[in-house]
N, C-alpha and C positions, 0 to 999 in steps of 0.2 A: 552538467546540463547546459544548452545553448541558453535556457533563461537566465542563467548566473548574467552570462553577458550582452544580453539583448535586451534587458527590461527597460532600459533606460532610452533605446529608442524607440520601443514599443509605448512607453509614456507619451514621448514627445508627440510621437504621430498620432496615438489616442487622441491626447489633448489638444491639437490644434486641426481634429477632424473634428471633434466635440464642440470648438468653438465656433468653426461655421457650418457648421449643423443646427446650431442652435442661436446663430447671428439674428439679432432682434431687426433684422430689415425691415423697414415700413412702420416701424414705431416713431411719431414725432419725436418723441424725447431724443431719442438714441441715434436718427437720421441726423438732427440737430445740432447732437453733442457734437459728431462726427463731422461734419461739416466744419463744427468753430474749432477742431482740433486743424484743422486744414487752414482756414479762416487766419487763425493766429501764427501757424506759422508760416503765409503768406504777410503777414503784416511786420512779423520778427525779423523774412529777410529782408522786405524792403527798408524798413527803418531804423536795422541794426547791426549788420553783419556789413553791409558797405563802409558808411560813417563811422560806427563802434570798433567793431571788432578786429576788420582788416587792421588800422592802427596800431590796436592795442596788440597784436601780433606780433607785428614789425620793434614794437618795445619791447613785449618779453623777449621776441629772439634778439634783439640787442644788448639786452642785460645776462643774454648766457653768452655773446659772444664777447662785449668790449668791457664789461664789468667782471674785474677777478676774483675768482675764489675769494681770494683772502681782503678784497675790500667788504665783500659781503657780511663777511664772519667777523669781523671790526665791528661793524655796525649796527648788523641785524643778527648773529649768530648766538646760539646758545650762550655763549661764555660773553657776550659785548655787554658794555654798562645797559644796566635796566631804564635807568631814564631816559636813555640816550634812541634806544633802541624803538621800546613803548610810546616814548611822544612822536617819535617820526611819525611810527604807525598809525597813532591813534588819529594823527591832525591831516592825514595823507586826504582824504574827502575833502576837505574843504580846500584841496588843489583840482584834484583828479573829478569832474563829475561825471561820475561814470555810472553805469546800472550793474546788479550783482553778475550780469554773464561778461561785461567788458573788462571786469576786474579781474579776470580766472588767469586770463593768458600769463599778466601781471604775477597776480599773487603765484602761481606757477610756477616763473618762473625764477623768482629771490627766492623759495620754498629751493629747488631745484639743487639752484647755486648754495646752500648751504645756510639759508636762515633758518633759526630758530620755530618751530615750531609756533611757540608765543609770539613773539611779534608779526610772523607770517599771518598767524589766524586775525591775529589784533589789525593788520592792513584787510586782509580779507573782509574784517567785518565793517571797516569803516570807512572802505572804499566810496561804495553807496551810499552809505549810510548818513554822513557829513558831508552835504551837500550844498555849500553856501544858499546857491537858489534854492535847493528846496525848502531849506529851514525859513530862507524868509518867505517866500509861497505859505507852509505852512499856516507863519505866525499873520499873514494878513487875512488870509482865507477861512484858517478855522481856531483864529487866535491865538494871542500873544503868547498865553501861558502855555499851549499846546506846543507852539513853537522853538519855545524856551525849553521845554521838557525832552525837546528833540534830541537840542544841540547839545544838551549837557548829558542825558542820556546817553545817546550814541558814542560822545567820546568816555565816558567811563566804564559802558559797557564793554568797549573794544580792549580796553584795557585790562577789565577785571577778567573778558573772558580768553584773551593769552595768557594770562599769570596762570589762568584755571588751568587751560593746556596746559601750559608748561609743567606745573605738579603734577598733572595726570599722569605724564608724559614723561616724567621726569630721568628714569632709568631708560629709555629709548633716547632724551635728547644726552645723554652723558655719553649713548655708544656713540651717537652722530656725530659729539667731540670730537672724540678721539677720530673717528673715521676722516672727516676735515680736517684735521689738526695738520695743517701743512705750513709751510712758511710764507707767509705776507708777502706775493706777487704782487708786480705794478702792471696797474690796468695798460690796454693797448694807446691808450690816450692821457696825456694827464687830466687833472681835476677839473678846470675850468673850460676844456676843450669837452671831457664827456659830458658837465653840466650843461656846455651849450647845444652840442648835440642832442641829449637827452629833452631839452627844452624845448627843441622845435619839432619833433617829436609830438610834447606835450601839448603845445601850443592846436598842434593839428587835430588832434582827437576833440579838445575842448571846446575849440571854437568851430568844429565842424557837425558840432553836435546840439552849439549854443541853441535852447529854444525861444521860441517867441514868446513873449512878454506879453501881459495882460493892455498895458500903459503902452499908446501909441508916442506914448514923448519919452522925455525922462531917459537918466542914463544908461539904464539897463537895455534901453529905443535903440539907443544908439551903437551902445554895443552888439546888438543883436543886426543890427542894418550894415556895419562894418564886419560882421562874425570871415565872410567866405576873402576880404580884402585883406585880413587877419591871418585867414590859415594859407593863401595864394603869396603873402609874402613870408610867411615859417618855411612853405614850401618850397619857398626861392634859396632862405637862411639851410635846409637841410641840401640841397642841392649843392651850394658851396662850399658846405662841411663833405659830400661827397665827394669832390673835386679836388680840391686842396688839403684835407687831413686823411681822407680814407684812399686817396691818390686813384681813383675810377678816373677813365678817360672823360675830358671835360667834352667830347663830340657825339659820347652814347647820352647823357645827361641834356645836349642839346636837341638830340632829337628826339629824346622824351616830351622837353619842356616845350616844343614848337606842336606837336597837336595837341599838347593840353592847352596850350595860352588860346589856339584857333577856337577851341573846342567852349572855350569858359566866355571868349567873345562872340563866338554866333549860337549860344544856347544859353545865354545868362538865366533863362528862366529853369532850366535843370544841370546845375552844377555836380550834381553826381554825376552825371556822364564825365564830365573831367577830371572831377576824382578817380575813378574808376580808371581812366586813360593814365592818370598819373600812379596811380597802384600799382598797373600792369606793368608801364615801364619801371617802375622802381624795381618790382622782382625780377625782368628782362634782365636790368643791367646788374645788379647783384648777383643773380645764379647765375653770369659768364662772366664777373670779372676777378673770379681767384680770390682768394688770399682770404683776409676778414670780413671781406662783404660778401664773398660768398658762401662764407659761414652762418656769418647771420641771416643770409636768406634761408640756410638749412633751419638752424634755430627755429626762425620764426613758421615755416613750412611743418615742420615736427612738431610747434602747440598749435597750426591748423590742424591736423592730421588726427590728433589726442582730442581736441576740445569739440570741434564742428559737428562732427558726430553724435557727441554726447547732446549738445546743446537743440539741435533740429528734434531728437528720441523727444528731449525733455521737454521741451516746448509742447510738439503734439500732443503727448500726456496728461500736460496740464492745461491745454486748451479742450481735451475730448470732457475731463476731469471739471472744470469751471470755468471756460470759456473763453473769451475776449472780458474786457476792461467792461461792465455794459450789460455783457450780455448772459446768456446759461448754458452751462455747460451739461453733463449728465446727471448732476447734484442740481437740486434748484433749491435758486437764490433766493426762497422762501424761506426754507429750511436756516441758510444761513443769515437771514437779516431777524430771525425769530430768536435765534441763538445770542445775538449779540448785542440785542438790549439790556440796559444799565449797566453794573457796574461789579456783578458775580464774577467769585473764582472763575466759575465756568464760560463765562463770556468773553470772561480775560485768558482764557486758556485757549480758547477755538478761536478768538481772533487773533493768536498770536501764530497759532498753527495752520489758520487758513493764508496771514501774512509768509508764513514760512513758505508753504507750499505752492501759491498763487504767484506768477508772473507778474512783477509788475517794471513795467518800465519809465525811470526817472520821470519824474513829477505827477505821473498819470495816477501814483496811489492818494491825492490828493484831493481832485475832483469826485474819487469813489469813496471817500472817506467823508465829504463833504451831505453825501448824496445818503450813505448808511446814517450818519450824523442826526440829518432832517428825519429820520425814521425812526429816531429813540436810539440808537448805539451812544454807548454815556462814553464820556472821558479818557476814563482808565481805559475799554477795548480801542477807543482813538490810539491814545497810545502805543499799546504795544503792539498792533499793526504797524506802526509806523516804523516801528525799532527791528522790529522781523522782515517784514514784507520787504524792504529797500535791500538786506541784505543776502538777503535766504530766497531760493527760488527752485521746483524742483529740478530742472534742468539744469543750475549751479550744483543741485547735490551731487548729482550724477559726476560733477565732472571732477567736485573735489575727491569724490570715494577715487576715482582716476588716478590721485596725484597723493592725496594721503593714507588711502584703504579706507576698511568699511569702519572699523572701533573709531579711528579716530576722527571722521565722517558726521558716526551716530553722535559720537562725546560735544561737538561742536555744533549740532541741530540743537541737540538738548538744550545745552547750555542756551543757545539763542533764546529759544520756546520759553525755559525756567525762567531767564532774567527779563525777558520782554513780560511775560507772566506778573511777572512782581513788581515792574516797574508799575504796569497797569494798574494793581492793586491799589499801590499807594497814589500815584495821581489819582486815581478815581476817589481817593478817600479824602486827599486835601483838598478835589473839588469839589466836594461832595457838603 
């Protein structure tokens, strides 16, 4: 019969005549939602995908092209020492400030190259997560001890929940062994060349992303007033690694650096224009000049191509879903500020899964947490929003199920949820 094999388009087309047929148009609520699902991810591209994300691209595709197999599996790979592996990972935040979608390309791509499961997730989760500034934001804004529960939190959670992967996982990371199991190649660069590389790099993400300080003085003032003189001279330091060790013509690299440098002097007040200018020409000269650098524009081209996608779906989702930072999404924020007073399993379970699911970008879960706080949210749910939310996002899920599948996707939300769960428990009880 033709319905043996037609029912499944017949579904599809049912269902998405069903859904606007019955589209709730002219509803406040749903006009609303709809709108901050747009709202957000107009506000995602302008403040994350320029500054954030292009970067951290340009780095994963770097570490699939100048980082080899077998330095990866040394260090971070199933069989590498546990301590060795677990402390990188767990202490990588408190380098890297990044939010849970800037770290995907990253974690992406050492996952890729052959790390471990465990320590992959264990960077994964403490990317965000270990956030020097945010930890200390935290401890001045909604105190010490909240703050303190962060930093030690976080790094132990990252740790306990790779070990967890890793047992889960156990009989998949043994095939992965073997399947790696090749002989210890030397990178395309030695050690202190790729570190330097890899630094400037770093340098640009961080300091191009550095936010503004509460304190108009003060060191942090200062660092934040020098942030774009910071990433403009990395960018000079990654220009002469391009010249001189990745051997690019030094006269394509000059006529990159000549409209960004016009671009940064007659527009001082929007520096993303010259970023932008200097992105472009970075992928110009690396997708024409052969060899390893125009691998690594493929590289990094291939987790645009994987991630972008994922992450614009994920965003709108959870903007139609609960909005902007603020505001309401199709759930109202009645519902959840009623859920997540004191110091119950239950409040510590929905704020840790509202943290899961909810968008939030570096430092902004703070003023909203500040703001739940003044309205009865006790302690323990402060917490374990803190310990979910920075790390977990739905649009992160989406792109990990991308790069790990769905089991070991689900194993790793869990895991967040459970231990953010518990953590809340007990702070809520020592504060208590």
């Amino acid at each position: 019969m033709i319905w043996k094999s037609e029912w499944r388009p017949l579904v599809w087309i049912t269902g998405v005549f069903l859904l606007f047929f019955f589209l709730p148009l002219g509803m406040p609520r749903f006009d609303n939602a709809f709108m901050e699902a747009f709202q957000l991810a107009k506000w995602y591209a302008r403040e994350h995908v320029i500054l954030c994300l292009i970067p951290a691209f340009f780095i994963a595709g770097a570490i699939g092209s100048f980082i080899s197999q077998g330095s990866v599996l040394k260090y971070l790979g199933p069989q590498a020492n546990k301590i060795l592996s677990y402390g990188v990972s767990s202490v990588s935040g408190s380098v890297l400030a990044v939010c849970s979608c800037t770290v995907l390309p990253l974690f992406s791509g050492i996952y890729r190259m052959g790390a471990g499961i465990g320590p992959a997730t264990a960077f994964l989760y403490s990317g965000p997560a270990i956030n020097v500034l945010a930890v200390i934001l935290t401890a001045k804004v909604l105190g010490v001890q909240l703050g303190i529960a962060r930093a030690v939190g976080a790094i132990f959670f990252s740790i306990i929940i790779g070990l967890l992967m890793h047992v889960f996982f156990y009989k998949e990371e043994k095939r992965k062994t073997a399947a790696f199991a090749i002989p210890e190649d030397e990178d395309d660069l030695p050690l202190w060349k790729n570190a330097l590389f890899f630094l400037t790099m770093v340098l640009i993400l961080v300091f191009a992303n550095w936010g503004k300080p509460d304190a108009v003085s003060g060191f942090w003032f200062v660092v934040y007033s020098m942030k774009w003189y910071i990433t403009s001279l990395s960018a000079l330091g990654l220009s002469a690694i391009l010249v001189f060790w990745l051997h690019l013509k030094w006269w394509k690299c000059l006529l990159v650096m000549m409209p960004v440098t016009l671009l940064a002097l007659f527009l001082p007040d929007q520096p993303m224009v010259a970023f932008v200018a200097g992105a472009l020409g970075l992928s110009v000269i690396t997708s024409t000049s052969g060899g390893p650098a125009e691998d690594w524009f493929q590289q990094s081209w291939a987790f645009t191509k994987q991630i972008m996608p994922l992450l614009l779906i994920g965003v709108l989702i959870a903007g139609f879903l609960l909005g902007r930072p603020g505001m309401e999404g199709i759930i109202p924020s009645q519902w959840v500020d009623r859920a997540l007073g004191g110091n119950s399993f239950r409040a510590n379970l929905l704020a840790s899964m509202v943290g899961a699911f909810m968008y939030f970008a570096t430092l902004t879960e703070i003023p909203i947490l500040q703001g739940l706080m003044g309205n009865g949210m006790g302690h323990g749910p402060a917490l374990a929003l803190l310990l979910s939310g920075p790390a977990l996002s739905l649009p992160n899920m989406l792109v990990i199920q991308s790069v790990l599948g769905t089991k070991k996707t689900l194993v790793f939300v869990i895991l967040v949820i459970t231990m953010s769960t518990t953590c809340g428990m007990i702070f809520g009880a020592v504060m208590a």
